[in-house]
C-alpha positions in Angstrom: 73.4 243.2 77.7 73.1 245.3 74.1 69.9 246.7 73.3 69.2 245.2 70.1 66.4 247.9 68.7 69.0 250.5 69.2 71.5 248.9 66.5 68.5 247.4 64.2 67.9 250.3 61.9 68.1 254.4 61.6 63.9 254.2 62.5 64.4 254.0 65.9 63.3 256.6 68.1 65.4 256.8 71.0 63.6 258.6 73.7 62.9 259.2 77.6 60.8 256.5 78.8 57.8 258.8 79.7 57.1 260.6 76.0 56.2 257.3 74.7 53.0 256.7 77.1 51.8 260.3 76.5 50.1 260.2 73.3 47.8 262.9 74.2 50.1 265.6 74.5 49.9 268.6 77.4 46.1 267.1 77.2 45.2 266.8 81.0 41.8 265.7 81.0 41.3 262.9 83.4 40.8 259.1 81.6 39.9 256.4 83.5 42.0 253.3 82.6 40.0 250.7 80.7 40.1 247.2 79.7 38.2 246.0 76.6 36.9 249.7 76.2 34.9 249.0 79.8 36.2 251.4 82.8 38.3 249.6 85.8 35.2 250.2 87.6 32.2 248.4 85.4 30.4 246.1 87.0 30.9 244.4 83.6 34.3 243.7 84.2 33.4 240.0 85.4 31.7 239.2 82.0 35.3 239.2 80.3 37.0 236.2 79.6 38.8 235.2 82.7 42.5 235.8 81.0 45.9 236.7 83.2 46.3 240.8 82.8 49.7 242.5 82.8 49.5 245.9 84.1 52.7 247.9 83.3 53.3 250.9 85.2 56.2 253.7 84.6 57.2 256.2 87.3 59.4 259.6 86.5 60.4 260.9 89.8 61.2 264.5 90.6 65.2 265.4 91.2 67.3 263.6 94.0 64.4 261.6 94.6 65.9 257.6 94.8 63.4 254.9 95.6 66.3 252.6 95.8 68.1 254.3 98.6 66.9 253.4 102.1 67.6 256.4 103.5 65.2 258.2 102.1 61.4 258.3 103.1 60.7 257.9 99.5 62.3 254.8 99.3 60.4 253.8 102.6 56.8 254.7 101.4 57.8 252.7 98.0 58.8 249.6 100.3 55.1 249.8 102.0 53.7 250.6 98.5 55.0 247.2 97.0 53.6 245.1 99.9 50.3 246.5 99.8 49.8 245.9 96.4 50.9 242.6 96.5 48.0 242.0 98.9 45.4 242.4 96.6 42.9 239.7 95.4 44.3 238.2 91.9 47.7 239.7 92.4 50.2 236.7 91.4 54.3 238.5 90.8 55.5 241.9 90.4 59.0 243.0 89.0 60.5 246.6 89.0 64.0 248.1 87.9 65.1 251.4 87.1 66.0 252.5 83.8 69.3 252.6 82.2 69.2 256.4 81.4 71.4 259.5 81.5 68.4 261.2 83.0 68.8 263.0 86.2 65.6 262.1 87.4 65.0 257.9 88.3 62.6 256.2 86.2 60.9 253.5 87.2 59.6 250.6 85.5 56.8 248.0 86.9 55.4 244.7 85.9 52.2 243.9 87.7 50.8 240.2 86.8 47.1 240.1 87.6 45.4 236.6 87.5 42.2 238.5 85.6 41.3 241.2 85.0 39.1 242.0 88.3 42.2 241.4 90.2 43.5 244.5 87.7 40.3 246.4 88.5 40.6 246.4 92.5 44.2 248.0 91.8 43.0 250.8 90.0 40.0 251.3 92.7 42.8 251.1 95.7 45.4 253.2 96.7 48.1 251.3 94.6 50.9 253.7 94.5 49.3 256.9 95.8 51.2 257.2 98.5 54.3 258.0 96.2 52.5 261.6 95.2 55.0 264.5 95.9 57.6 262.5 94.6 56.2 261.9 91.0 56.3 263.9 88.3 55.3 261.7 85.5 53.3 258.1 85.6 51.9 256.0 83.3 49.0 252.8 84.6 48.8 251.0 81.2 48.0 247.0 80.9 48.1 244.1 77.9 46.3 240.8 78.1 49.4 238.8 78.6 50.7 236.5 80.9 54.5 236.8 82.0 56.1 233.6 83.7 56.3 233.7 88.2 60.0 232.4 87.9 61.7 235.6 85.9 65.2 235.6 88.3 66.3 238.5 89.8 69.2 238.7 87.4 67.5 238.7 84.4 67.2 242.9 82.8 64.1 244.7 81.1 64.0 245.4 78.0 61.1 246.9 77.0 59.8 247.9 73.1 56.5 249.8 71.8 55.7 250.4 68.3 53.2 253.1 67.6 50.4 252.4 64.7 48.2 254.8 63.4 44.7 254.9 65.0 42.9 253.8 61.9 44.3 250.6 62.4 42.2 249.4 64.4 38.7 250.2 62.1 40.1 249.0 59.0 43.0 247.2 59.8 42.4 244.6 61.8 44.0 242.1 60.1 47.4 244.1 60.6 47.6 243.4 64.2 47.2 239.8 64.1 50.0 239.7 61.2 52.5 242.2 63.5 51.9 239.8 66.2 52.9 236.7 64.2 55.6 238.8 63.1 56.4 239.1 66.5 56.1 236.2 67.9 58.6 234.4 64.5 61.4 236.8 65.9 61.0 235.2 69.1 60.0 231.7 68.7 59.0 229.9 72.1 59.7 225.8 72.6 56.7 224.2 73.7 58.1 224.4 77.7 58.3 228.5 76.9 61.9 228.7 76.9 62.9 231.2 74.1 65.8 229.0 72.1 68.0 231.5 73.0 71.0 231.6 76.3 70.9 235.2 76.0 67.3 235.4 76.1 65.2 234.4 79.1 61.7 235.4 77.9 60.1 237.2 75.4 56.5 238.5 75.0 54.7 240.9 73.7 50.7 242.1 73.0 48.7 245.0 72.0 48.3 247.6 74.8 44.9 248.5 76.3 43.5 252.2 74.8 42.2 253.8 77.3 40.7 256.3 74.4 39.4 255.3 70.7 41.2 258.4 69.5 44.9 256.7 71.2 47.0 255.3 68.8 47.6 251.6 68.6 50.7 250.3 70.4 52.5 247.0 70.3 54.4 246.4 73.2 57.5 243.6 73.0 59.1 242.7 76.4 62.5 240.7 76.4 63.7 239.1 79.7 67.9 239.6 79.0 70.3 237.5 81.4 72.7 239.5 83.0 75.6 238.1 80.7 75.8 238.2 77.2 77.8 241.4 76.1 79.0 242.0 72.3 80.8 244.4 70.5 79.0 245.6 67.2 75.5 243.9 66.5 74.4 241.2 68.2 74.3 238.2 66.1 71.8 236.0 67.6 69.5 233.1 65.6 65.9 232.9 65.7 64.2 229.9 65.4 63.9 230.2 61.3 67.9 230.5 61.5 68.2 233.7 59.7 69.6 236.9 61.8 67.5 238.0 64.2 68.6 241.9 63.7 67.0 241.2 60.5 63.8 240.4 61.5 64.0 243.4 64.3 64.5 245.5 61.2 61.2 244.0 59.5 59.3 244.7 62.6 60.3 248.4 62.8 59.6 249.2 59.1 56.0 248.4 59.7 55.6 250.6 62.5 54.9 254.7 63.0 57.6 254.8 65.7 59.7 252.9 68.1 60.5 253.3 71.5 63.2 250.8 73.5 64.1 250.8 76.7 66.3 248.8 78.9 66.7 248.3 82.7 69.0 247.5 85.2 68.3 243.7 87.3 64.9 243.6 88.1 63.6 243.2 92.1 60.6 241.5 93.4 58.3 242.4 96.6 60.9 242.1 99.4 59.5 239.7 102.2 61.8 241.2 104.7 60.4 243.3 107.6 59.6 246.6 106.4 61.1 249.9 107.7 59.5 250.8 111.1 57.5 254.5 110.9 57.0 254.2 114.5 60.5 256.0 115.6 58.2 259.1 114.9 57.8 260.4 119.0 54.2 260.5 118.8 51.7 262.7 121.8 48.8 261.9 119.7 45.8 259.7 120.6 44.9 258.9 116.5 48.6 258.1 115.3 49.6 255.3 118.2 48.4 252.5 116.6 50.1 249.7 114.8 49.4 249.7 110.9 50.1 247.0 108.5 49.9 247.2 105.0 47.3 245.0 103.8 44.4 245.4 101.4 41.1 245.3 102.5 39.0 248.2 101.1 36.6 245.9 98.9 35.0 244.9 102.6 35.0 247.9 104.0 32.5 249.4 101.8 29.1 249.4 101.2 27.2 249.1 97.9 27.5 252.4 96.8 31.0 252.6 96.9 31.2 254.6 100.4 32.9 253.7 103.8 30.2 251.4 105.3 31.8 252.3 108.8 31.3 255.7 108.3 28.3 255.8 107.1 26.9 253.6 110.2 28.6 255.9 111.9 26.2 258.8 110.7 23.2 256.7 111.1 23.8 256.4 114.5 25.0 259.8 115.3 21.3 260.9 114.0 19.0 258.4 115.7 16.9 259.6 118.6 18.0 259.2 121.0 21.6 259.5 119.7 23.7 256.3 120.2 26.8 258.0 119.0 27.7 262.0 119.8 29.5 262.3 116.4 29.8 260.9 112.6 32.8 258.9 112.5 35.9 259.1 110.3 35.3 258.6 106.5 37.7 256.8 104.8 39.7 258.4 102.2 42.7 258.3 99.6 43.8 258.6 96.1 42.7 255.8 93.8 45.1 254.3 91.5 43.0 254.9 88.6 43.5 258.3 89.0 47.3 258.4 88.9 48.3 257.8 85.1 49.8 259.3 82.2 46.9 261.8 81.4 46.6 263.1 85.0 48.3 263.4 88.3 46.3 264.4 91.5 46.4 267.9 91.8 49.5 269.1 93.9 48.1 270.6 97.4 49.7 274.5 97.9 49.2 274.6 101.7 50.4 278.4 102.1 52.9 280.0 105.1 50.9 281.9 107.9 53.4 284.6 109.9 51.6 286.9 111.5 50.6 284.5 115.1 52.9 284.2 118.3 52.3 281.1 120.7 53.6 281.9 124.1 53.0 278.7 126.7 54.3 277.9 130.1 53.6 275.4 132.7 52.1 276.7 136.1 50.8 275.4 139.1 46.9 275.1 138.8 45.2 278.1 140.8 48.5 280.3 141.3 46.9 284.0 141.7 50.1 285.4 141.4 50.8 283.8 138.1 47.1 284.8 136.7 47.9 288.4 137.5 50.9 288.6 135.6 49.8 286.9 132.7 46.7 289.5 132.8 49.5 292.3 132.6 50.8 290.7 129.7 47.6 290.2 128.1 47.4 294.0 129.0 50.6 294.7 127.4 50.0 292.8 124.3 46.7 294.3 123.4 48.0 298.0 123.1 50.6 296.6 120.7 48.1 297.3 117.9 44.3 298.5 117.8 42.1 295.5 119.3 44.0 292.9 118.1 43.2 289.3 117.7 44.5 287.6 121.0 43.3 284.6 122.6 44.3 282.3 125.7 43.2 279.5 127.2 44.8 275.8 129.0 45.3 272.7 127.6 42.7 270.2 128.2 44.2 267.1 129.0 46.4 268.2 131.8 47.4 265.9 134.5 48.7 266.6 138.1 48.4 270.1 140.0 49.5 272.0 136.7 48.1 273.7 134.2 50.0 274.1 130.5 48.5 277.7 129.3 48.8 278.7 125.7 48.5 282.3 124.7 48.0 283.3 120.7 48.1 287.0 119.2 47.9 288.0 115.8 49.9 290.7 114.7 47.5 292.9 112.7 46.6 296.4 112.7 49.4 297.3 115.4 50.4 300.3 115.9 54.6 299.7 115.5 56.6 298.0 112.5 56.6 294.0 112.4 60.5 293.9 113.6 59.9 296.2 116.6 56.7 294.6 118.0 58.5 291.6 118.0 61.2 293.3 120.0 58.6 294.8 122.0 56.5 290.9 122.7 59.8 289.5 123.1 60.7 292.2 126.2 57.2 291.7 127.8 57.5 288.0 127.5 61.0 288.9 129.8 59.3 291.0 132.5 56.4 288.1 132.5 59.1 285.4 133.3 61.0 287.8 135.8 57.7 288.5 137.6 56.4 284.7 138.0 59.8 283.2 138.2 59.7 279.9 139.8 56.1 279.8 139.3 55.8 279.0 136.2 58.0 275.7 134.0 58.4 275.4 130.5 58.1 278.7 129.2 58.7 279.3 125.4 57.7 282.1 122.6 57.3 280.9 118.6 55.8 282.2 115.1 52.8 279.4 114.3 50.7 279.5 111.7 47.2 278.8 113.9 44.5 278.8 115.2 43.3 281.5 113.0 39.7 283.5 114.2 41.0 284.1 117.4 38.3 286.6 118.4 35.8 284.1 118.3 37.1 280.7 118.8 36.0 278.8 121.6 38.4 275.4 121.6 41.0 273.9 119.5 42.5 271.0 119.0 45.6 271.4 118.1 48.2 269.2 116.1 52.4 270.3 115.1 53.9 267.8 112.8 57.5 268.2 112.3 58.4 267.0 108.8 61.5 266.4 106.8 62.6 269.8 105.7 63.3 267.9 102.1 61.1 269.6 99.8 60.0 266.3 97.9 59.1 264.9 101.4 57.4 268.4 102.4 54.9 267.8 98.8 54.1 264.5 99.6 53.1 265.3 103.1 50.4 267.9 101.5 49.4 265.4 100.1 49.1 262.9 103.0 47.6 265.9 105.0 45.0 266.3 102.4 43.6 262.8 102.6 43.6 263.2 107.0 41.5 266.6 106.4 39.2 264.7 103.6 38.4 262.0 106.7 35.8 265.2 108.3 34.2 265.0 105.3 30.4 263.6 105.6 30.3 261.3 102.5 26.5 260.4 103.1 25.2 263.9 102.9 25.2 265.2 99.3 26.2 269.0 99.3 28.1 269.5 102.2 31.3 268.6 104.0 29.7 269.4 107.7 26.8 268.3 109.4 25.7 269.0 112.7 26.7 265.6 113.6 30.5 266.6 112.5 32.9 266.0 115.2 35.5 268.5 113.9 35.5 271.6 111.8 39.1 272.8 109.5 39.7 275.7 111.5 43.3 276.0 109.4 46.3 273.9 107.8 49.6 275.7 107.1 53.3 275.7 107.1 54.2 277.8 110.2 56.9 280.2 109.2 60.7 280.0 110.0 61.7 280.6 113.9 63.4 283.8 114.6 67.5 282.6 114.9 67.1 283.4 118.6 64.8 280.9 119.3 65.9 277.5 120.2 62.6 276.0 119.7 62.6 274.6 115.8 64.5 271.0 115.2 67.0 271.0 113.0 66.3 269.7 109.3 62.5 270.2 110.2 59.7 271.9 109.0 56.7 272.8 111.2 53.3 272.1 109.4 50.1 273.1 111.8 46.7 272.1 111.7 43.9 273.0 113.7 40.5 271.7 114.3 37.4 272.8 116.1 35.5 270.7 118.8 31.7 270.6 117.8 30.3 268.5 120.4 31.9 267.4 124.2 33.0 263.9 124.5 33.0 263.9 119.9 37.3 264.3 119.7 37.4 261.3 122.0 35.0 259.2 120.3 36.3 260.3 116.8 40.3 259.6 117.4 39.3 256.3 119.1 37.3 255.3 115.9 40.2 256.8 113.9 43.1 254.8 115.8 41.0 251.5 116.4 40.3 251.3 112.2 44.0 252.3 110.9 45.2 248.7 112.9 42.9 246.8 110.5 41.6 249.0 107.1 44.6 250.1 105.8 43.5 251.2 102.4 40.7 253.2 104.1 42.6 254.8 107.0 45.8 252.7 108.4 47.6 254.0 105.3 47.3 257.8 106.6 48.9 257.0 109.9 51.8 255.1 107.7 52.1 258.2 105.6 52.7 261.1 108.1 54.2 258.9 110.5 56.6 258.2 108.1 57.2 261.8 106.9 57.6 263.3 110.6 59.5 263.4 113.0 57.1 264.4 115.9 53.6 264.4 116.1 52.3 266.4 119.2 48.3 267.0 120.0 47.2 269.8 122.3 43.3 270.5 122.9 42.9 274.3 124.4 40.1 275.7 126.1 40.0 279.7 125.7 39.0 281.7 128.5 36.7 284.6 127.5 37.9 288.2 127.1 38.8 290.1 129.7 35.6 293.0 130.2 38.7 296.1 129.2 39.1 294.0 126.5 35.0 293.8 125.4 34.8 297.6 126.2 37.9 298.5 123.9 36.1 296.5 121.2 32.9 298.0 121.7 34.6 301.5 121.4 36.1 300.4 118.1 32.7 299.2 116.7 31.6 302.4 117.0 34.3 304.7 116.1 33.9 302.2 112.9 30.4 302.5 112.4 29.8 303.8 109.3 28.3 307.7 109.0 25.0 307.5 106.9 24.5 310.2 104.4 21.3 312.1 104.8 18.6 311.4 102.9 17.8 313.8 99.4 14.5 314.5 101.0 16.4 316.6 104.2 18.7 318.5 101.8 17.8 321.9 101.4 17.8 322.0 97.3 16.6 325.6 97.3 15.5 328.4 99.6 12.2 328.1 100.9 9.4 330.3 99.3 6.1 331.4 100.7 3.4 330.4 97.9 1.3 333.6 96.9 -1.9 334.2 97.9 -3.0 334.3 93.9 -1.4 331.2 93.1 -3.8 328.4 91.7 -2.4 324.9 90.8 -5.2 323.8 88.5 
């Protein structure tokens, strides 16, 4: 295949793919994509004429990022991102090749047909593509009032053409764009069956793009469906319709135009109907992440006329009846909408920062050992005088079964009295003389930097969660993001102003990267990266209720939930849950504390009217104020 614009004339612009979409510049102020000037979200969108819409999307992915390798959980989330979109009401094909380009970085190029332009509107209000954030560092959601044919083969190449027109045109000009058009459409004459006369040439279209702005320039965009054959040396010498040379007429086209942008792809793919990559090889100890998820729209049900999760917001009504007939608000649902995601604006990139000042020691012991609550208290002992009151809290794990107890122990390292290295040295020694001192008593011992639970000297439970995620940096930014859409499911959507309630069922207690292992320790797996996040437990029975709601509604609203189960699942490698109870503080512990308070308290200066300005005179006998 020879791109024909590129030999046509010296007024072609050869560029990267992206630079012709962004027309506003370094301009990030979020536009919502529109169709006819009305938003993808009007309510008006029904009173257009009921025309087939062609939504043409561009991805520019970040380095060594291959959506078309299936080894990498890019190319994974891309397979589940296809299939979901081509469950949505009014969807009818979809094609999508990568770009012939020198680039280092894959671009992508999409072809959405849309039966109306509603069917175009519940895209932009779904989650589309988002789960692809991380690996994106460019996009661009545009769409033209055209219909492109269901039975394109797989064989057939992109190429795609915009010419740029001045603004203007379309106040004063009108009569210009039905003229380029025909212009258009005399280059590429169709038979009455919509073959293009042509053996080369499978298809060719082309319509005015959608503005999403009246201050946008006007765009023309051609498309030519090339079969995989035809190659030539020098210009191609193909005949239009008219029987004069068909670069000549490309060369008419691109004298009327600002600028103009070609680019070709390599054979396009559809929506694969084969079995998509299983996320569930993830080992999962998690009561919220079990569940089978299947990629399926259905967020136009699930909620209610104001936009929000109807589930949820049941959920909340319940929660706050009298008598209650729920202990907790349910899980909201959440995620990026598509509409959101295009060339003006990208969701903000979530900076989830490295905590490295907590140790986690945890054993195993059998429930009601004295001997083994001794030692531990001379550890606890042992640990405290590492700095001045430190923040140190232990407790067990909740959900043990059998005669044992799992007990989890958590100091911060502030305000101690030796350098970082050697109160490592010194933790790691105690740890030692624990072990020697309980030996067969206790199973499972181990000793690890974490990033949480942070507040230790006041927390009261946590629930605990360790993700171990691909230590790949592009999969590591779209987990952040996936992570952000989990923490947004707390949020109470019904009450305006806040994000907790007292009918929350968890509070963020923290989210963060736990730092690198010490090389001693054997506990990190290799090519992972530990991310930590920690809730608190509001109410008793309300983590139960809230991950049974949470599992139960990923099997059947995707959009809504399911899709964040897809999402970290996909991205880890283990999921483990652990709900600790703390234990209070010891009383030496609540006396040392006490003692610090006051050796703390602040020393109040004396008041002006108990400083001796001057020396105190006896008035005189004579003296008479008035």
């Amino acid at each position: 295949m020879l791109n024909i614009f590129q030999s046509a004339g010296s007024r072609l612009h050869l560029i990267d793919l992206p630079k012709w979409f962004l027309l506003l510049g370094s301009n990030l102020v979020l536009f919502i994509p529109r169709f006819d000037g009305l938003p993808c979200y009007s309510d008006k969108l029904d009173q257009l004429s009921d025309g087939p819409v062609l939504g043409i999307l561009q991805f520019t992915f970040n380095s060594e990022v291959d959506v078309s390798d299936a080894s990498q959980r890019a190319s994974i989330l891309w397979q589940k991102s296809l299939r979901f979109v081509s469950t949505i009401p009014g969807f009818q094909s979809l094609y999508w090749s990568s770009v012939n380009d020198v680039s280092p970085c894959q671009q992508i190029i999409l072809l959405i047909q849309w039966k109306n332009v509603l069917g175009w509107g519940l895209f932009q209000s779904s989650l589309g593509f988002s789960m692809m954030l991380g690996y994106i560092s460019q996009a661009s959601n545009r769409c033209v009032q055209l219909d492109v044919p269901l039975d394109i083969p797989d064989s057939c190449h992109l190429e795609l053409v915009s010419f740029q027109f001045p603004e203007a045109l379309s106040a004063s000009q009108l009569e210009k764009k039905a003229a380029f058009k025909t212009k258009w459409e005399n280059v590429f004459p169709k038979h009455a069956d919509g073959i293009v006369p042509n053996s080369e040439l499978a298809h060719a279209c082309g319509e005015w793009l959608q503005r999403d702005t009246e201050s946008e320039d006007q765009i023309f965009i051609g498309l030519l469906f090339w079969n995989s054959t035809p190659q030539f040396e020098g210009h191609l010498q193909l005949r239009g319709g008219d029987g004069q040379n068909l670069t000549q007429h490309i060369a008419e086209l691109i004298k009327d135009a600002m600028h103009v942008v070609s680019a070709c792809t390599g054979q396009l793919n559809h929506v694969s109907g084969d079995p998509l990559p299983d996320s569930t090889q993830c080992q999962i100890t998690h009561h919220a992440f079990h569940e089978d998820v299947t990629p399926i729209y259905s967020a136009n049900e699930d909620q209610n006329e104001s936009g929000k999760d109807k589930y949820h917001a049941e959920s909340m009504s319940q929660a706050r009846r009298k008598p209650r007939e729920r202990i907790a608000a349910g899980p909201a649902g959440a995620w990026y909408m598509m509409a959101h995601i295009s060339q003006h604006h990208l969701p903000r990139q979530i900076n989830s920062s490295e905590v490295d000042i907590i140790q986690m020691i945890s054993f195993r012991a059998q429930r009601g050992n004295t001997e083994v609550q001794n030692q531990l208290e001379s550890l606890r002992l042992k640990l405290w005088k590492l700095g001045d009151c430190p923040p140190l809290a232990w407790g067990k794990e909740n959900d043990n079964e059998g005669d044992s107890d799992k007990f989890l122990l958590f100091l911060e390292l502030r305000n101690t009295k030796l350098p970082r290295q050697e109160c490592e040295a010194r933790l790691q020694e105690y740890i030692y003389e624990f072990s020697v001192g309980c030996g067969s008593s206790i199973q499972e011992l181990s000793y690890r930097r974490t990033a949480g639970p942070r507040n230790l000297a006041s927390i009261s439970n946590a629930d605990i969660t360790n993700f171990h995620v691909s230590d790949n940096i592009n999969d590591r930014r779209s987990f952040e993001y996936a992570m952000n859409n989990y923490r947004q499911t707390l949020i109470q959507q019904v009450i305006q102003g806040g994000q907790t309630s007292p009918w929350s069922a968890f509070i963020t207690n923290c989210g963060a990267w736990a730092p690198d292992q010490h090389p001693a320790h054997k506990y990190k797996v290799v090519g992972t990266k530990e991310f930590v996040s920690v809730f608190r437990c509001e109410m008793e029975g309300a983590r139960e209720e809230w991950y049974s709601d949470f599992a139960e509604r990923s099997r059947t609203q995707y959009d809504l939930l399911g899709h964040i189960t897809d999402w970290l699942r996909t991205l880890s490698t283990t999921i483990e849950n652990h709900y600790v109870v703390f234990e209070k503080p010891d009383p030496w512990m609540i006396t040392d504390m006490t003692e610090k308070k006051e050796r703390e308290k602040p020393i109040i200066p004396p008041s002006i009217f108990d400083v001796p300005w001057a020396p105190q005179k006896v008035p005189s006998l004579d003296f008479q104020p008035f």
